[in-house]
C-alpha positions as CSV (number, residue, x, y, z in Angstrom):
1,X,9.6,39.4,-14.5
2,X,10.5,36.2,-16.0
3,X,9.0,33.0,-13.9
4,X,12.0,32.1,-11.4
5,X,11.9,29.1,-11.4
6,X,14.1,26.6,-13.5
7,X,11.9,25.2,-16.3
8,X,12.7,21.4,-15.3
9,X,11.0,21.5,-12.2
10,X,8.2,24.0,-13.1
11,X,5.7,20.7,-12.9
12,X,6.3,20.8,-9.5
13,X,4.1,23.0,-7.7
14,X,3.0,22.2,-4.0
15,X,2.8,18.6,-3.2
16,X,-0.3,16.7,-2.7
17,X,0.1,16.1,0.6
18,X,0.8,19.6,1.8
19,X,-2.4,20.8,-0.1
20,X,-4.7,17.9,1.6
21,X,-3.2,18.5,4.8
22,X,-4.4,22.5,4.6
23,X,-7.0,21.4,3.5
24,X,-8.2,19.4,6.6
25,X,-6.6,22.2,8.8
26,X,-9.1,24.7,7.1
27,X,-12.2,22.3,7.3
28,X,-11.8,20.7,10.5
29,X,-11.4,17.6,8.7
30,X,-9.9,14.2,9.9
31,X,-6.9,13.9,7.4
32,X,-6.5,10.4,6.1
33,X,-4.4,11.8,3.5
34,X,-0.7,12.3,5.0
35,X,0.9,9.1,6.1
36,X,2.1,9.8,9.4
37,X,1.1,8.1,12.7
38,X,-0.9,10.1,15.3
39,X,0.9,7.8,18.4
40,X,4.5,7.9,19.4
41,X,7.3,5.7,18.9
42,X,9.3,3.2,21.2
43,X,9.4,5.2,25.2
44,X,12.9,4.1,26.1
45,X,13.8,5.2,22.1
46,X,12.4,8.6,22.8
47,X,14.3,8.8,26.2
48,X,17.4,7.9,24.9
49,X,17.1,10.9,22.4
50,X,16.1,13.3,25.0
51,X,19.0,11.7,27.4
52,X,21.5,12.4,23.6
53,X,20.1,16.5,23.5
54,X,20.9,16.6,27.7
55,X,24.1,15.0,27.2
56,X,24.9,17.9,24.7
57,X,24.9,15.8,21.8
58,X,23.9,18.5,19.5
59,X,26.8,19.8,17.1
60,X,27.5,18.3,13.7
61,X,28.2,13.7,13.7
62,X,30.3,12.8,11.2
63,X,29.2,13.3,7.5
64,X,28.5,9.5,7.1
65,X,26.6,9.1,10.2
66,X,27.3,8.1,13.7
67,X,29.1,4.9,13.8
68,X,27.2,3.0,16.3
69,X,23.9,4.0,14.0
70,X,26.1,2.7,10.8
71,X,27.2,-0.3,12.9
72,X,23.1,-1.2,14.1
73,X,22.2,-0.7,10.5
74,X,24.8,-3.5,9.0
75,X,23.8,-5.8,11.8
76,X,20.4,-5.3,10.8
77,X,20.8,-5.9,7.2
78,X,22.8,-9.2,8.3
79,X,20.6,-10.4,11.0
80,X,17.7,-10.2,8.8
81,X,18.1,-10.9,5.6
82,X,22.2,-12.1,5.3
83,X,23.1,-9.3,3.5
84,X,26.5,-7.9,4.7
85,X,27.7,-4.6,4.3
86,X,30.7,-3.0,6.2
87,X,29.9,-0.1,8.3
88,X,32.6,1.6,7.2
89,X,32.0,2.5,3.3
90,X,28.9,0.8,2.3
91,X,26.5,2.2,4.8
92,X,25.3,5.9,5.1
93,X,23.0,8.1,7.2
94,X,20.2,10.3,5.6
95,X,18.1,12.9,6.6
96,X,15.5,10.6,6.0
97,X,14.9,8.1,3.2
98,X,13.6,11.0,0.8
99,X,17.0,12.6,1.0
100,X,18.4,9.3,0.4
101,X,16.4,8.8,-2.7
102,X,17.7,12.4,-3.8
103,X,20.9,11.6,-3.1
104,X,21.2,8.4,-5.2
105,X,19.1,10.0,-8.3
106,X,21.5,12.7,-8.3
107,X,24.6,10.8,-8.2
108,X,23.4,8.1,-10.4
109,X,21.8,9.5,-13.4
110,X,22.7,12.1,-15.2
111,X,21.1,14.4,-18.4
112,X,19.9,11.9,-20.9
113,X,19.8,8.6,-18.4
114,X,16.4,6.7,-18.6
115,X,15.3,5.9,-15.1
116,X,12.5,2.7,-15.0
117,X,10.0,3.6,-12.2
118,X,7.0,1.9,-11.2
119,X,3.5,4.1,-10.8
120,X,2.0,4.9,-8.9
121,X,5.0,6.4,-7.2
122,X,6.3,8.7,-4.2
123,X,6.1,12.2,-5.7
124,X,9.8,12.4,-4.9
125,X,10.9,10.2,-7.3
126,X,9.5,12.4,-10.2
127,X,10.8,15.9,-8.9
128,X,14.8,13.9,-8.3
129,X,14.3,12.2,-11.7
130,X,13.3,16.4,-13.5
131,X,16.2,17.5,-10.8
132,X,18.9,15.1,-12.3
133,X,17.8,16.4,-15.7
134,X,17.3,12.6,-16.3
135,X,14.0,11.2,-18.2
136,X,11.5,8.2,-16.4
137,X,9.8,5.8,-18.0
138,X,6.9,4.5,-16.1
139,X,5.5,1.2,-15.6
140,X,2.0,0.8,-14.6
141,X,0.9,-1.3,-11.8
142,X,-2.3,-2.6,-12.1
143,X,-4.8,-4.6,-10.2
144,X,-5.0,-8.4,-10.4
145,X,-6.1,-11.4,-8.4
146,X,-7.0,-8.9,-5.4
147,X,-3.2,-7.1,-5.4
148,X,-1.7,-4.5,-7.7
149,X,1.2,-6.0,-10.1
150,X,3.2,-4.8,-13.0
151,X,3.0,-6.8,-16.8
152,X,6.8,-8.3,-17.4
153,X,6.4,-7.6,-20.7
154,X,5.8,-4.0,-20.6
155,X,8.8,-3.8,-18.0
156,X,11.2,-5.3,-20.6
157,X,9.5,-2.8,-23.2
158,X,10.8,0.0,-20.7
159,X,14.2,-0.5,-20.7
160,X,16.5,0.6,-23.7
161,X,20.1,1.4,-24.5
162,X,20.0,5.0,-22.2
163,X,18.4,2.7,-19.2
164,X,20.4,4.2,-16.0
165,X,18.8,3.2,-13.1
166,X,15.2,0.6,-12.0
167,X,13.8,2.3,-9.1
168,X,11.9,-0.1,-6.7
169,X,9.6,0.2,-3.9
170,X,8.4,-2.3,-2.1
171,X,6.6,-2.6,-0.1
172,X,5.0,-0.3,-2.5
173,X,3.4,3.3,-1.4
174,X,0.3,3.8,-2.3
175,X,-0.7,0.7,-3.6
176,X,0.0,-1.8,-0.6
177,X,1.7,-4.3,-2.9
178,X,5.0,-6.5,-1.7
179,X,6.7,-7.8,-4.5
180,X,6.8,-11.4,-4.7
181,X,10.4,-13.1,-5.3
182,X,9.0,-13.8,-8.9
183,X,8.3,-10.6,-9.2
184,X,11.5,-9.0,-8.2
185,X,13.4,-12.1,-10.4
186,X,12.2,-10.2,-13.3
187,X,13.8,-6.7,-12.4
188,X,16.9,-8.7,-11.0
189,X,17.0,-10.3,-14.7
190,X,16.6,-7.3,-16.6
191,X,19.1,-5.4,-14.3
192,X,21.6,-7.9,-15.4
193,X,21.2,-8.5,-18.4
194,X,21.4,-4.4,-19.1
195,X,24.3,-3.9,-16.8
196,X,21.8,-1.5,-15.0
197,X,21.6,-0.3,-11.0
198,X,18.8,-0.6,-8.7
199,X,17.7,2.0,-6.1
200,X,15.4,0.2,-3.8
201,X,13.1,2.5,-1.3
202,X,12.6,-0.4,1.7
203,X,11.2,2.5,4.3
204,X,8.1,-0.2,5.3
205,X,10.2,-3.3,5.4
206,X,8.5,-4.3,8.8
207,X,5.3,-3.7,8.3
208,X,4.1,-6.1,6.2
209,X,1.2,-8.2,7.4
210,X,-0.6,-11.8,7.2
211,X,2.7,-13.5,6.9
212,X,3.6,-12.1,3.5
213,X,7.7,-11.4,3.7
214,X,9.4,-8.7,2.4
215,X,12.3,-10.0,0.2
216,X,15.1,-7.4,-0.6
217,X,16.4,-7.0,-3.7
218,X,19.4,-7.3,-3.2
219,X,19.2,-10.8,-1.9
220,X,19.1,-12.3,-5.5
221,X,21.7,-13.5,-7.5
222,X,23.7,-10.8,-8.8
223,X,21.9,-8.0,-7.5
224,X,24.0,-6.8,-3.5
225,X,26.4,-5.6,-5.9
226,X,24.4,-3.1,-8.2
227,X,21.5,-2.6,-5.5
228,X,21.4,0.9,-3.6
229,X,18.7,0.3,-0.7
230,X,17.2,2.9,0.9
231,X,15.3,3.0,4.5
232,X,14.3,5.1,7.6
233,X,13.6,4.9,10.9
234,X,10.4,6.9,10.5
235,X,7.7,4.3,9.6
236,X,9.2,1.2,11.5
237,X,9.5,3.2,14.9
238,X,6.5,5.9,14.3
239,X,9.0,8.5,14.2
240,X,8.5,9.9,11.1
241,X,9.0,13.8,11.9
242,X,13.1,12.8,12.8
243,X,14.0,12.3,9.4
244,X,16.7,9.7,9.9
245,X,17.3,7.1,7.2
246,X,20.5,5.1,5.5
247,X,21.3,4.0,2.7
248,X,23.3,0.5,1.9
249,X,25.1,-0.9,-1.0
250,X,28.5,-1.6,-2.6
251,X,31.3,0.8,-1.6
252,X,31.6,2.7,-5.0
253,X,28.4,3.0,-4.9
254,X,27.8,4.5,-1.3
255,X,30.4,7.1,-2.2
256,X,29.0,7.9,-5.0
257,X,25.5,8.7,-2.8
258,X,27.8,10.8,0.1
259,X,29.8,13.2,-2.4
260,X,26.2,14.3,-3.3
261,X,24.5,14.2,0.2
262,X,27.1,16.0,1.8
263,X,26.4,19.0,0.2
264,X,22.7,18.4,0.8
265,X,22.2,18.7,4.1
266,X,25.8,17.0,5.5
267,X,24.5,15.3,8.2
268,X,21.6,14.1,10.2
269,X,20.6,15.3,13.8
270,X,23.0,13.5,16.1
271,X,20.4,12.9,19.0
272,X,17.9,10.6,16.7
273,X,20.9,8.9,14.9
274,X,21.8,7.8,18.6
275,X,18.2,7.1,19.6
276,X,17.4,4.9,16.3
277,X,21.1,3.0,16.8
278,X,19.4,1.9,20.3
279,X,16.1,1.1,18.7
280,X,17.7,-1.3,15.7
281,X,19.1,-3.0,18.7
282,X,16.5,-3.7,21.1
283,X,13.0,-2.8,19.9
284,X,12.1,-5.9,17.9
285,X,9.3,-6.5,19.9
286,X,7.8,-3.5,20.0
287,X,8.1,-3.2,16.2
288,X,6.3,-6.8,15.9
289,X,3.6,-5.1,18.6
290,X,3.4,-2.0,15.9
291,X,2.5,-4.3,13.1
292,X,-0.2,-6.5,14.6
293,X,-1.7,-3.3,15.5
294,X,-1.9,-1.9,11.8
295,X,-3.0,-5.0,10.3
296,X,-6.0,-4.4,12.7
297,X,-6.2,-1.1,11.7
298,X,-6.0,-1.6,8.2
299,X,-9.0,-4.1,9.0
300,X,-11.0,-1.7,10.5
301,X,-10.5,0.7,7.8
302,X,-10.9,-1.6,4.9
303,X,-14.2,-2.8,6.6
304,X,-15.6,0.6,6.7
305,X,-14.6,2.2,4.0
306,X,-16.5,-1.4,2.3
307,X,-19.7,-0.7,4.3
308,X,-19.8,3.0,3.3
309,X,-19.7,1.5,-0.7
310,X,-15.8,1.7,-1.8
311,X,-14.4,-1.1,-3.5
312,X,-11.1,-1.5,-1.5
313,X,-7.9,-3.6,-2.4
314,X,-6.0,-5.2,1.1
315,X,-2.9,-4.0,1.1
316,X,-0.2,-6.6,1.9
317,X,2.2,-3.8,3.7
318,X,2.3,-0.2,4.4
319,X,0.3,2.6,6.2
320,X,-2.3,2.5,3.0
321,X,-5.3,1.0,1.0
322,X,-6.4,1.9,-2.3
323,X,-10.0,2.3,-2.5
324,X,-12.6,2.8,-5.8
325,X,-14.6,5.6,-5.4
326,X,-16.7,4.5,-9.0
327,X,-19.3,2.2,-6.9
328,X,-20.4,5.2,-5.4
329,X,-21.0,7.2,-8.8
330,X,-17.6,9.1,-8.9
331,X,-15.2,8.8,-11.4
332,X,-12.4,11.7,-10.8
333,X,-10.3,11.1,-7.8
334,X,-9.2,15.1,-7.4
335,X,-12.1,15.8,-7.5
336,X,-13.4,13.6,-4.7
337,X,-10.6,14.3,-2.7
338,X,-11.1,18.2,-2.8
339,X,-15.0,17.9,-2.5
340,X,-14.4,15.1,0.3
341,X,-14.2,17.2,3.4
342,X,-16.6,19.6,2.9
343,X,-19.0,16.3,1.8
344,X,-17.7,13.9,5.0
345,X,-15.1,15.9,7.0
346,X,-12.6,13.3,5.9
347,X,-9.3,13.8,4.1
348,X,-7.8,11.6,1.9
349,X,-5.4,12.0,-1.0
350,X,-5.8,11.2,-4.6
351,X,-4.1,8.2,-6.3
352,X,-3.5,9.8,-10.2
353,X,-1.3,12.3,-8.9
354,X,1.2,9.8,-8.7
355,X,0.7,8.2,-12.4
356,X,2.2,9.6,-15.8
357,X,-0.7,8.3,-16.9
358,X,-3.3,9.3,-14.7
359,X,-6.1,7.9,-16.3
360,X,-4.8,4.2,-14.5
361,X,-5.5,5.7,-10.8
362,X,-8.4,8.5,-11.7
363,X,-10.5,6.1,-9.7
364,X,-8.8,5.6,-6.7
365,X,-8.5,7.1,-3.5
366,X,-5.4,6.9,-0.7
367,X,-6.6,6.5,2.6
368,X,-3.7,6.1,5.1
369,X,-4.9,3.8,8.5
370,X,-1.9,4.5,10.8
371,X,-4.4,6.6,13.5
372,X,-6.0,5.4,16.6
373,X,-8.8,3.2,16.3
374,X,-11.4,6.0,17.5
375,X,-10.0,8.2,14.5
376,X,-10.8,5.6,12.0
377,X,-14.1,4.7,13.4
378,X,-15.4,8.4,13.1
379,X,-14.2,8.7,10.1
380,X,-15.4,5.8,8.3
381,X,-18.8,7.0,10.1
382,X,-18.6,10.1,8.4
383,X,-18.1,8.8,5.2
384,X,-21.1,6.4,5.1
385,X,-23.0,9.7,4.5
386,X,-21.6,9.2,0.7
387,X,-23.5,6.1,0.0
């Protein structure tokens, strides 16, 4: 029998994540790998979901998303950063940001289109890109001054006349970085001067930590209109198994997004679109509380993971540090990460998976720091038995 599945996507096997995570059910290991918090979200959040499924909120919302959700969503965009978008047409609701990247890929770039992405990336971005039938072109980040940043030069050297699409995320998973307004100048430039669209994957807006801000691209000249940004619920509420995410941007745009979405998935669960609309609303302060606490954690981490013989870089935002495994004689990150629980009982997931070119990130590690303090403490004591 002939191999069933479609050539594009037959570099697509099981994803890293679901391989580390097996791999720490199987060993008994603690699983630093998968970025997902091991605490709940907001309580009066969770009760207003429960309160939604009682009610017997639980048949299809509409396509776009349930309008108080659409409605929290503009007002956060406008509160926040004084972008305004009109409930109505230029926001929609996802099954999660991942769908919402799919969705925009998909409707935005078609067979032939050159999509600009920056590696290390999500894994998603690479399967939608294949799925599209469109080609990427990577640009490396790379460490400097203590942060991982990207060569303007070798941006500019990326885009060419079958450029579709610059797919930005900030702040950036797995290296930690938050593009400076500098930085994102650049991208705004080249997206104007190319006519070309932005998709922006904002899912840790809020947690970005000692005072660095997270600027949206859209918020530069020229760039609300031809922006798509993308977010979830999932990472600024701890919530990340209800999949509910949005996506923002000009009207044509949007639409563009829905006709694809809808015959994704067609909507998102009603009870957590009516949970997060509370949350948007009247959790700030427990969102500030969540930060704080992972810029500890990510402290705490960085510390051990220093003391056991890593070279770590601080991440300015997300749930993740980047740590080099060569001061401690290794040179092959897979093969670390497989070798790892069985060495220390710890999980953690490879960096070069997410390269093109993964001689860049063969060196590095992803260690994810959203878990309670004792978590992180045994397992950074577990993995001083490496030095």
């Amino acid at each position: 029998m002939t191999e069933p599945l479609v050539e594009r996507m037959r570099a697509f096997g099981t994803t890293i994540f679901a391989e580390m995570t097996d791999l720490a059910v199987r060993t008994g290991a603690i699983n630093l790998g998968q970025g997902f918090p091991d605490t709940g979200g907001p309580p009066q959040m969770l009760e207003h979901a429960a309160q939604a499924i009682a009610e017997g909120d639980n048949q299809y919302p509409p396509g776009p998303g349930v309008p108080e959700l659409r409605r929290a969503v503009a007002a956060q965009r406008a509160e926040r950063y004084g972008l305004h978008y009109d409930p109505d047409g230029e926001v929609l609701v996802t099954v999660g940001a991942t769908e919402g990247i799919a969705a925009a890929i998909l409707a935005l770039a078609g067979p032939g289109d050159e999509v600009v992405v920056f590696e290390p990336y999500y894994d998603s971005y690479t399967a939608m890109i294949a799925l599209a039938g469109a080609v990427r072109r990577p640009v490396t980040l790379r460490p400097a001054g203590g942060r991982f940043t990207f060569d303007p030069d070798e941006l500019r050297g990326a885009v060419g006349p079958r450029t579709r699409l610059i797919l930005v995320n900030s702040p950036h998973n797995p290296t930690g970085t938050v593009f400076t307004r500098a930085e994102l100048e650049v991208i705004a430039a080249l997206c104007r001067e190319h006519d070309l669209i932005a998709v922006t994957d904002e899912v840790y807006e809020y947690l970005t930590f000692d005072g660095v801000e997270h600027v949206p691209l859209a918020c530069l000249e020229g760039m609300r209109e031809r922006t798509v940004a993308i977010s979830s619920a999932g990472k600024t509420f701890s919530v990340t198994g209800w999949k509910t995410g949005w996506v923002t941007g000009p009207a044509p745009h949007v639409r563009a997004v829905q006709t694809v979405k809808q015959f994704l998935t067609y909507a998102a669960a009603a009870p957590w679109q009516r949970a997060v609309a509370y949350a948007l609303t009247s959790q700030r302060e427990w969102v500030a509380g969540l930060r704080d606490a992972l810029q500890a954690k990510r402290d705490r981490l960085i510390a051990g993971l220093e003391a056991a013989g890593f070279t770590v870089y601080r991440p300015q935002g997300t749930y993740f540090v980047q740590a080099d495994i060569r001061p401690l004689g290794f040179t092959d990150g897979m093969e670390l990460a497989r070798a790892l629980p069985h060495k220390a009982g710890v999980v953690a997931v490879p960096s070069q998976v997410f390269y093109d070119h993964p001689e860049a990130g063969a060196h590095f590690l992803r260690f994810a720091f959203c878990k309670q303090d004792h978590v992180i403490d045994e397992a950074v004591h577990r993995l001083s038995a490496l030095r």
